[in-house]
Backbone as a printed PyTorch tensor [residue, N CA C, xyz], in Angstrom:
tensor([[[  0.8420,  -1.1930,   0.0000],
         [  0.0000,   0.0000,   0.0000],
         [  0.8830,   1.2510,   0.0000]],

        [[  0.6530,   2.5220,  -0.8760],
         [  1.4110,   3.2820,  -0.7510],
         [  1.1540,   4.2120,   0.5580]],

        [[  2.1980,   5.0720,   0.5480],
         [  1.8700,   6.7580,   1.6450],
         [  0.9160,   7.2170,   0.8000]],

        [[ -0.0190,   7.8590,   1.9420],
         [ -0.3750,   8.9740,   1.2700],
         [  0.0420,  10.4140,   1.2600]],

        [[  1.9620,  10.6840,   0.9450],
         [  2.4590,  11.5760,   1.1270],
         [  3.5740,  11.2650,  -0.4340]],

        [[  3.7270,  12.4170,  -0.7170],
         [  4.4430,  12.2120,  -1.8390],
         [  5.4580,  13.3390,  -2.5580]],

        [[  5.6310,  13.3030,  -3.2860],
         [  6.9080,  14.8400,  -3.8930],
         [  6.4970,  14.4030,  -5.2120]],

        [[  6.5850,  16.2180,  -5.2060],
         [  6.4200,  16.1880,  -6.7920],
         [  7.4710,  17.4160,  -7.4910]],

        [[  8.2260,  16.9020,  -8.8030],
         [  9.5090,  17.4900,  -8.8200],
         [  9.7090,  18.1540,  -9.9620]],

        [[  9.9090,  19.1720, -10.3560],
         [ 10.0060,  20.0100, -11.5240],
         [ 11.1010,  20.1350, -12.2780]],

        [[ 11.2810,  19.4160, -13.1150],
         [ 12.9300,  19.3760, -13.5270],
         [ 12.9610,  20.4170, -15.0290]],

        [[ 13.7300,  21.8380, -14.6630],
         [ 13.7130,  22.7610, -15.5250],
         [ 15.0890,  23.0810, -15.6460]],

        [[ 15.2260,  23.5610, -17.1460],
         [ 16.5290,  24.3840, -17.7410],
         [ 16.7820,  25.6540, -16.9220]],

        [[ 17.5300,  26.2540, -17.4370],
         [ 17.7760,  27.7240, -16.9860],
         [ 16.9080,  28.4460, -17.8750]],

        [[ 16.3520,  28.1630, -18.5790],
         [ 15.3400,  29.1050, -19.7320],
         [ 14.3970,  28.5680, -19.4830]],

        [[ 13.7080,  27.9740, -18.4710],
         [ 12.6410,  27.5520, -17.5270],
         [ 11.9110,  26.5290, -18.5270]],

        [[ 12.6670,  25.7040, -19.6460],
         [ 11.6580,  24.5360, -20.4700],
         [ 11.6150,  23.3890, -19.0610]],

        [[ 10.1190,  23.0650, -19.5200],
         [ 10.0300,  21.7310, -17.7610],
         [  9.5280,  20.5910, -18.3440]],

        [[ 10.4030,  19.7470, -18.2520],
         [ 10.0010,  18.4270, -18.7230],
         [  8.7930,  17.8860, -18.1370]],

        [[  8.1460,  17.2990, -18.9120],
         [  6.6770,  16.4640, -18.5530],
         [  6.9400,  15.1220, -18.9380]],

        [[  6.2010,  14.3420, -17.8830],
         [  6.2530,  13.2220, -18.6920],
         [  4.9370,  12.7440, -19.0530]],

        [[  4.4290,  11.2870, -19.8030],
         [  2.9230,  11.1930, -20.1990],
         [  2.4430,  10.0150, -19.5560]],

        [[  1.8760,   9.8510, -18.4410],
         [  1.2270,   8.7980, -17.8960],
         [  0.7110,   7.4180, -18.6080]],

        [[  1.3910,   6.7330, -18.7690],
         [  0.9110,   5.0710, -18.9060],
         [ -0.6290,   4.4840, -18.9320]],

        [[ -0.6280,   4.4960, -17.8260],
         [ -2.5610,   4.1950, -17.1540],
         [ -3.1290,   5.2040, -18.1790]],

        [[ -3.0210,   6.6750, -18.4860],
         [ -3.7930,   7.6230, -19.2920],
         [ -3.2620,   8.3360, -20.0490]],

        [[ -3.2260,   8.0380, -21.2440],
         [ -2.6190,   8.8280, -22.4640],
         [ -3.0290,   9.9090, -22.2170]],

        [[ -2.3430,  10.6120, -22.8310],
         [ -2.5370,  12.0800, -22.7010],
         [ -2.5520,  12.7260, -21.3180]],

        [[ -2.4520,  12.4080, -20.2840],
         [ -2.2600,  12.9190, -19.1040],
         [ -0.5410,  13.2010, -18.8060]],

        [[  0.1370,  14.2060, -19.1710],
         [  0.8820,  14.9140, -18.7270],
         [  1.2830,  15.0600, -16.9790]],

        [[  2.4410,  15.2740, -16.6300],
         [  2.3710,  15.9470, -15.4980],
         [  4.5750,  16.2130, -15.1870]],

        [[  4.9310,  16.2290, -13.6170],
         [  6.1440,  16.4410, -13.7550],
         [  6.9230,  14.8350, -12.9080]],

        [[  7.9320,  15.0740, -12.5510],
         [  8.2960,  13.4720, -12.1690],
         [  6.9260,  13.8310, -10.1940]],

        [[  6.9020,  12.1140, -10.0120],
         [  6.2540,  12.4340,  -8.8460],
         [  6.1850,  10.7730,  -8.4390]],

        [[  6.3270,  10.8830,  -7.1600],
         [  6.2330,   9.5370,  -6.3180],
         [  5.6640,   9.6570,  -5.0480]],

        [[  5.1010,   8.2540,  -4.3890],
         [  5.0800,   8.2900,  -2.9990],
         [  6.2550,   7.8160,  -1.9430]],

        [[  6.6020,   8.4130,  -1.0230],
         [  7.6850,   8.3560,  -0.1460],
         [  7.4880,   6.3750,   0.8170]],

        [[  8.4700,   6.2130,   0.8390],
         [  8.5500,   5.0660,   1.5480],
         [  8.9720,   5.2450,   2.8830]],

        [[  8.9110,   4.3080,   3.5480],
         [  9.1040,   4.1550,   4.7570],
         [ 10.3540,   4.3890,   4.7940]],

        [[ 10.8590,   4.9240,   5.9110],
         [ 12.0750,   5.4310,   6.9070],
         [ 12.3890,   6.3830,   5.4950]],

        [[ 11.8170,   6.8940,   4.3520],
         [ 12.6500,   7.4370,   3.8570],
         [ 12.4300,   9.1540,   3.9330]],

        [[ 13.7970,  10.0590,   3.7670],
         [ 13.4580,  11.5640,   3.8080],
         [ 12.8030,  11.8220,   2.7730]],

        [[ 11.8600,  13.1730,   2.7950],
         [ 11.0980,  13.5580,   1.4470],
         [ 12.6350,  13.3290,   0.3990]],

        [[ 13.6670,  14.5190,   0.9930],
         [ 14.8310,  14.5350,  -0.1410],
         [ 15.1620,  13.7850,  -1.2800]],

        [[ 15.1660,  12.2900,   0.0070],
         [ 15.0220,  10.7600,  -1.1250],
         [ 14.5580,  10.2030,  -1.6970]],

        [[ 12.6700,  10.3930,  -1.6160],
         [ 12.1040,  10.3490,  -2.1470],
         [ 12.0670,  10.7780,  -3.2610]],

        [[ 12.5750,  12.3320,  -3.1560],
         [ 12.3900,  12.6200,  -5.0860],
         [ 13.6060,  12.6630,  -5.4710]],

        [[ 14.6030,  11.8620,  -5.4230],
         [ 16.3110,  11.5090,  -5.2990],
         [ 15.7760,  10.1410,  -5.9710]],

        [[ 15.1200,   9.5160,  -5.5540],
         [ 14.4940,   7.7860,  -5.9220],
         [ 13.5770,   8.1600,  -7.2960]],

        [[ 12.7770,   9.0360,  -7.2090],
         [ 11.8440,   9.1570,  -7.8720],
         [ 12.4030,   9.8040,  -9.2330]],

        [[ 13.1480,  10.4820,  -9.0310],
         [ 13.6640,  11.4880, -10.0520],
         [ 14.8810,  10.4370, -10.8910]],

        [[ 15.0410,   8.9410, -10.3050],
         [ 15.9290,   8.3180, -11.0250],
         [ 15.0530,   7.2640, -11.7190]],

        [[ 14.0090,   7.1090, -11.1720],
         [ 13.4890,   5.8390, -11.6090],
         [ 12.8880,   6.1290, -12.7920]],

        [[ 11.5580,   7.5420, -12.7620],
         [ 11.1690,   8.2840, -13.6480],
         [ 12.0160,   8.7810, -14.7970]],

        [[ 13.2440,   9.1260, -15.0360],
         [ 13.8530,  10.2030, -16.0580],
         [ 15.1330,   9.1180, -16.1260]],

        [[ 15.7600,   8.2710, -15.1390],
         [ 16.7450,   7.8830, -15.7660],
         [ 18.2970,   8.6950, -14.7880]],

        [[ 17.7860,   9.9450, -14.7210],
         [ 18.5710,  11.6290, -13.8380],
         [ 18.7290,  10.7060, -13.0640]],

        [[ 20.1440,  11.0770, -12.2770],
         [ 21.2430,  10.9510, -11.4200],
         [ 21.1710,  12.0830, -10.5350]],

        [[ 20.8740,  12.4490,  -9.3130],
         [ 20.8080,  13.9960,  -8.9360],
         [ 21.4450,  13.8610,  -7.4670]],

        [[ 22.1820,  14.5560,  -6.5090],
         [ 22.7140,  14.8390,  -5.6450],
         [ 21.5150,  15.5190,  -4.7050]],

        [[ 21.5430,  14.8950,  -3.3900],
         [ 20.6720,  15.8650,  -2.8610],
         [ 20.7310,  17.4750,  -2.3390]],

        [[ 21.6990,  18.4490,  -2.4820],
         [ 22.1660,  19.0670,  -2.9660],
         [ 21.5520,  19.9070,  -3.9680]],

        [[ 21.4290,  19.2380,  -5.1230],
         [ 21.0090,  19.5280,  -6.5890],
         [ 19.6440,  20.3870,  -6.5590]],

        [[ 19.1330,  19.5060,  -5.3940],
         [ 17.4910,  19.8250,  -5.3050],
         [ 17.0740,  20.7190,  -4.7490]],

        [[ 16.1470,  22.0090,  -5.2370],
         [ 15.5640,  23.0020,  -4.3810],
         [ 14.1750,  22.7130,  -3.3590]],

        [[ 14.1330,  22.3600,  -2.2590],
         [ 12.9750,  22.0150,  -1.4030],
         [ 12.1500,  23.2460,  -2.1020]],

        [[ 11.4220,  23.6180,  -1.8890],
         [ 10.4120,  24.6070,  -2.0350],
         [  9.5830,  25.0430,  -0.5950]],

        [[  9.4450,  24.1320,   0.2980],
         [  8.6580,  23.8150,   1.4460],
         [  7.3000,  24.5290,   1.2000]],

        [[  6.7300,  23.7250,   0.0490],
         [  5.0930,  24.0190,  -0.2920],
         [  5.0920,  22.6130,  -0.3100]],

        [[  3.5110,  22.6660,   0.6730],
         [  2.9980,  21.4530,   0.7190],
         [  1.7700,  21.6780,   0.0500]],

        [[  1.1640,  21.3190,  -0.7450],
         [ -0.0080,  20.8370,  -1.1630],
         [ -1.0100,  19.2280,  -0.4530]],

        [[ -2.1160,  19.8040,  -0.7060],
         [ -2.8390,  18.6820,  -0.2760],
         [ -4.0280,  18.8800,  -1.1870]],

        [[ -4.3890,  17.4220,  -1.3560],
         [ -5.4620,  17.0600,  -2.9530],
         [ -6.0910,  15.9080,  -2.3360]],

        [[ -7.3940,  15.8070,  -3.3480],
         [ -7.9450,  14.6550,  -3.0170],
         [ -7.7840,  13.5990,  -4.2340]],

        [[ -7.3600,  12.5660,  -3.4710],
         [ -6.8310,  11.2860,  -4.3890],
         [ -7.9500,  10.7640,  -5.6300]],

        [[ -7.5830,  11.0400,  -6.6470],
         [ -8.7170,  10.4070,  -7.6600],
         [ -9.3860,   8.8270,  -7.2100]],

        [[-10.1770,   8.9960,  -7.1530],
         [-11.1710,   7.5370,  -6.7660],
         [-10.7120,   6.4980,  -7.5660]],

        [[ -9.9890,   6.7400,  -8.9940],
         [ -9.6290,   5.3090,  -9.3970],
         [ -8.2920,   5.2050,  -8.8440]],

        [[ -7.2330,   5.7650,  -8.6470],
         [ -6.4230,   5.7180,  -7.6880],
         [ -6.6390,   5.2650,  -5.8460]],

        [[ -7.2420,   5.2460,  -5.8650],
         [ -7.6060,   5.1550,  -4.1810],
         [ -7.3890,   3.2580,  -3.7430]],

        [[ -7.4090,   2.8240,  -4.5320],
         [ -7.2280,   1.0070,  -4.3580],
         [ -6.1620,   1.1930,  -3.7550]],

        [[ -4.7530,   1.7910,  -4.3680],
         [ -3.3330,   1.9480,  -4.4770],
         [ -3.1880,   2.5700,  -2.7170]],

        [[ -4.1960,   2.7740,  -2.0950],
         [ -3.5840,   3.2290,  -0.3780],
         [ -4.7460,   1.9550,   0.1760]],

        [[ -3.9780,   2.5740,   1.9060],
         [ -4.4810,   2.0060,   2.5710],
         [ -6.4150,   2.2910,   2.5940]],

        [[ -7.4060,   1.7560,   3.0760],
         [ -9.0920,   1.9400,   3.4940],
         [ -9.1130,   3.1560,   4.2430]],

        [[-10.0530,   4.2050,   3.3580],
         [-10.6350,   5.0660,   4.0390],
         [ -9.7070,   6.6860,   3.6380]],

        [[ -8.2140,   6.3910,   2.8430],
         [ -8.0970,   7.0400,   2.9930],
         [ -8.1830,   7.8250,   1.2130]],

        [[ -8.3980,   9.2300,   1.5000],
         [ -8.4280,  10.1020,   0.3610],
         [ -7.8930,  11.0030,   0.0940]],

        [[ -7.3620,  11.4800,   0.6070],
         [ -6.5050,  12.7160,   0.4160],
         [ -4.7380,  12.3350,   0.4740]],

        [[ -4.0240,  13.3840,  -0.1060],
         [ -2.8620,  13.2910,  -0.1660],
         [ -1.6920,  14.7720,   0.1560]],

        [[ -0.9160,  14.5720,   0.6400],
         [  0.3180,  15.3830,   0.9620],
         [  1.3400,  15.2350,  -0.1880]],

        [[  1.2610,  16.4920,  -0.7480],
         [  2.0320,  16.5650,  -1.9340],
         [  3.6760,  17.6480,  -1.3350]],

        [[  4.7020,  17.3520,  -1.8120],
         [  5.9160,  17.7870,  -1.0450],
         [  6.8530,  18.3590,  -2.5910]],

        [[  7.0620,  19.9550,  -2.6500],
         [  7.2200,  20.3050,  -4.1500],
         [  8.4920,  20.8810,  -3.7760]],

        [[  9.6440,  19.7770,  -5.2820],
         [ 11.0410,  20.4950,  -5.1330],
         [ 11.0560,  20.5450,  -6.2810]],

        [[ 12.2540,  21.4200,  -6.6750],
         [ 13.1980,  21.5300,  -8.3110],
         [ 14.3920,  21.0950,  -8.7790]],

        [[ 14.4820,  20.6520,  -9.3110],
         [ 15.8520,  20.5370, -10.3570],
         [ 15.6830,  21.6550, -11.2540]],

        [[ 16.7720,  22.0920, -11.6110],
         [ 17.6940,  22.6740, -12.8900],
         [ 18.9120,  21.8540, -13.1310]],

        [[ 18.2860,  21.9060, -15.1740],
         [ 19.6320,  21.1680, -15.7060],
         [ 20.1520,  22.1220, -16.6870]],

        [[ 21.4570,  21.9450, -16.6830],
         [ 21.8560,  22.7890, -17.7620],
         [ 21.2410,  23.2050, -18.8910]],

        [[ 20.6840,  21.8060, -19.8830],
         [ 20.2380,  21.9470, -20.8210],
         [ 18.5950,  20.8690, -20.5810]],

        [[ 18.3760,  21.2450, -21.5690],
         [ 17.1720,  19.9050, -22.0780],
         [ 17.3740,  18.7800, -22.4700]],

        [[ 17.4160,  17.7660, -21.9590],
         [ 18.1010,  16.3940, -22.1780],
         [ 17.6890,  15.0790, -22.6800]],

        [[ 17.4430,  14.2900, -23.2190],
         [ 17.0950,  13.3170, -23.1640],
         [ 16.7260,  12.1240, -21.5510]],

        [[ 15.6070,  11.7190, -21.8970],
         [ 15.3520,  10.8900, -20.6790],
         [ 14.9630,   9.6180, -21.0820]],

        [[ 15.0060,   8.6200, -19.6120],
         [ 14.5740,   7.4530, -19.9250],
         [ 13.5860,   7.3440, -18.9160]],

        [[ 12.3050,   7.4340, -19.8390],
         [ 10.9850,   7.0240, -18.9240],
         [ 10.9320,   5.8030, -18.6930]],

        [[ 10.3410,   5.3770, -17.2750],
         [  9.9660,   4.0710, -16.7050],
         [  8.6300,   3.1630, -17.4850]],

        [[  9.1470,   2.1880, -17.5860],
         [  8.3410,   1.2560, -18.5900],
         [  7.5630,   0.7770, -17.7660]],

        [[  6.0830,   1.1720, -18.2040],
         [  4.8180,   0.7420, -17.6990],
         [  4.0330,   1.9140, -17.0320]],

        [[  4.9130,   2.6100, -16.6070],
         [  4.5540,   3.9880, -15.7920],
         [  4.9130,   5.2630, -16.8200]],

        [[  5.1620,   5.3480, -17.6450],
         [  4.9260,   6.6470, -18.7010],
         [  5.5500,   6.0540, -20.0810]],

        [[  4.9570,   6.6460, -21.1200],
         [  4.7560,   6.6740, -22.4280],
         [  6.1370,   7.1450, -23.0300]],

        [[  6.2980,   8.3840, -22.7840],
         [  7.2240,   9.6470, -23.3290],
         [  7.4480,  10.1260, -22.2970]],

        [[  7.8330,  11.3900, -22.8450],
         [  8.3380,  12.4940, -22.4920],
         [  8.7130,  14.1380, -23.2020]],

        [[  8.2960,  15.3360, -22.7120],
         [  8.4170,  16.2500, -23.4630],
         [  8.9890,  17.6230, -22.8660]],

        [[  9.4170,  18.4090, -23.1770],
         [ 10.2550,  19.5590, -23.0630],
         [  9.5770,  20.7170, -23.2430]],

        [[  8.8820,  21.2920, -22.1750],
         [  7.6240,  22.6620, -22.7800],
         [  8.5330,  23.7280, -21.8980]],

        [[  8.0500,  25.3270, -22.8250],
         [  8.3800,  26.2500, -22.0180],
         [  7.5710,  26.4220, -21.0790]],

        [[  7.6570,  26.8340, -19.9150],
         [  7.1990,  26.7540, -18.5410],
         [  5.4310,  27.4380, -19.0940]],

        [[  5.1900,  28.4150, -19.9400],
         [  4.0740,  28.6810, -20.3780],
         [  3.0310,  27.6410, -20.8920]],

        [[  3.5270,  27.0440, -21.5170],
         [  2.9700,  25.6800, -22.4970],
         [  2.9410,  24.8240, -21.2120]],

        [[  3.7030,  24.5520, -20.3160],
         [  3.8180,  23.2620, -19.4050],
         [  2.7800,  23.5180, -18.3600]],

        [[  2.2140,  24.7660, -17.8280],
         [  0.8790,  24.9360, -16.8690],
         [ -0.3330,  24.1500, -17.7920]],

        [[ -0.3260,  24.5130, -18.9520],
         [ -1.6850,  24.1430, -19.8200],
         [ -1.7120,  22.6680, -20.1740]],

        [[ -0.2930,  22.2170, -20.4260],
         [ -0.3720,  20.7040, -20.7460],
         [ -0.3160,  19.4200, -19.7190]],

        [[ -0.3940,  20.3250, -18.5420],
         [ -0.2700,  19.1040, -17.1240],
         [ -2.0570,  19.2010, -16.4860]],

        [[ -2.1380,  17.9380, -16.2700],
         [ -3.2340,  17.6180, -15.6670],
         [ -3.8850,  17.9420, -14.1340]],

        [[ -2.8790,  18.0250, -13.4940],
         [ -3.0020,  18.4930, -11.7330],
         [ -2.8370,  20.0230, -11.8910]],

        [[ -4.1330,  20.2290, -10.9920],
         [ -3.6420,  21.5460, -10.4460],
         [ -2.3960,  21.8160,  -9.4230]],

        [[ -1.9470,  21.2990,  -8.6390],
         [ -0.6010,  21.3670,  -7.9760],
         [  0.5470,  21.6270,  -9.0730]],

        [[  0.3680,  19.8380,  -9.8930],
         [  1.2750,  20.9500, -10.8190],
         [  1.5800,  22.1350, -11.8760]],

        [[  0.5140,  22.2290, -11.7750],
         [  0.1410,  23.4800, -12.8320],
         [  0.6720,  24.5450, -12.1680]],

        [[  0.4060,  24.5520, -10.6010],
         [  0.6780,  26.1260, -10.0880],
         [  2.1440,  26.0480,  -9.9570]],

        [[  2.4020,  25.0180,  -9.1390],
         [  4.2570,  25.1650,  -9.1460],
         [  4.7270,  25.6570, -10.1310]],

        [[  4.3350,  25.0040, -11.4980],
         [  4.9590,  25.3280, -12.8670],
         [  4.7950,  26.7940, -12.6740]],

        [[  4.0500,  27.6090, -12.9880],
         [  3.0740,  28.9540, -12.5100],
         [  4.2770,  29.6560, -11.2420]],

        [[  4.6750,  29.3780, -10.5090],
         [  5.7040,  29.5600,  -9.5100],
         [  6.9590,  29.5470,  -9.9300]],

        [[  7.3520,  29.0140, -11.0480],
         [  8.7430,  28.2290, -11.0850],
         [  9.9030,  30.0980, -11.8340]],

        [[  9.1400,  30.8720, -12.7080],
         [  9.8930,  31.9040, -13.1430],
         [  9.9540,  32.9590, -11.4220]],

        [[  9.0920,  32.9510, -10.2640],
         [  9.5460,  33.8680,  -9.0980],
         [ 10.8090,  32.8410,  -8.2530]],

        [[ 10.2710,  31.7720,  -8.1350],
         [ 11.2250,  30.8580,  -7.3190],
         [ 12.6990,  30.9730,  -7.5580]],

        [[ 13.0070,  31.4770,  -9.3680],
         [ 13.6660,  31.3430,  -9.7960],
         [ 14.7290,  32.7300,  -9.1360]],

        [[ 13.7640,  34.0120,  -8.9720],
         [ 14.6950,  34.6790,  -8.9110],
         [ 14.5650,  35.0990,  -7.7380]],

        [[ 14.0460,  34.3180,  -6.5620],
         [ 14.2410,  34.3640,  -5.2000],
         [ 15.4870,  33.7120,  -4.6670]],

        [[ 15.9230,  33.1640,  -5.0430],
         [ 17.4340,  32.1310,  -5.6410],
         [ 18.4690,  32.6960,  -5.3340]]])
């Protein structure tokens, strides 16, 4: 059964393009890398785990900007098997990467399709969650709070 706590991770250039990837279970559903946290593990590692399994990325924890925005959502009902009874809602935990450039990735087989490279404008409209939509939406101030 998973947490119902999770990170969700924005991996952008310096010219703010943010990779998406395309959900498996639902074509066309867009979004950014994202996992649920395991036991004994730090959020950090979580999207340290997540951000390797998803993209293939190698990242230092270090690398990663916490954000310390938590979001909280309610778990889509066809998702809800995937936790423990009773529960619905979720703790969403939002960090960043920056990569030099725009890179090639290796999406996880079974769990996403592709993968795509939008400017941070294009990437609010083509992701499915509102969480990630707003981070994206966040990601040019974050940038120059830095």
């Amino acid at each position: 059964m998973k947490k119902p706590v999770s990170v969700l991770v924005l991996v952008h250039t310096p010219e703010l393009d943010v990779l998406l990837l395309e959900r498996a279970t639902h074509p066309g559903f867009w979004q950014s890398v994202t996992g649920s946290q395991e036991d004994g593990e730090l959020l950090r590692m979580t999207a340290l785990r997540e951000l390797a399994e998803e993209t293939g990325i190698s990242a230092l924890g270090d690398d990663l900007i916490d954000w310390r925005l938590v979001n909280r959502y309610e778990i889509f009902p066809e998702w809800r098997y995937r936790y423990p009874p009773g529960v619905t809602h979720n703790t969403e935990h939002v960090f960043s990467l920056q990569l030099p450039t725009a890179e090639a990735v290796t999406v996880a087989p079974g769990e996403h399709l592709g993968y795509r490279w939008l400017p941070w404008q294009e990437a609010t409209g083509a992701v499915f969650s509102w969480s990630n939509r707003d981070a994206i939406l966040m990601l040019p101030y974050l940038r120059r709070a830095v």
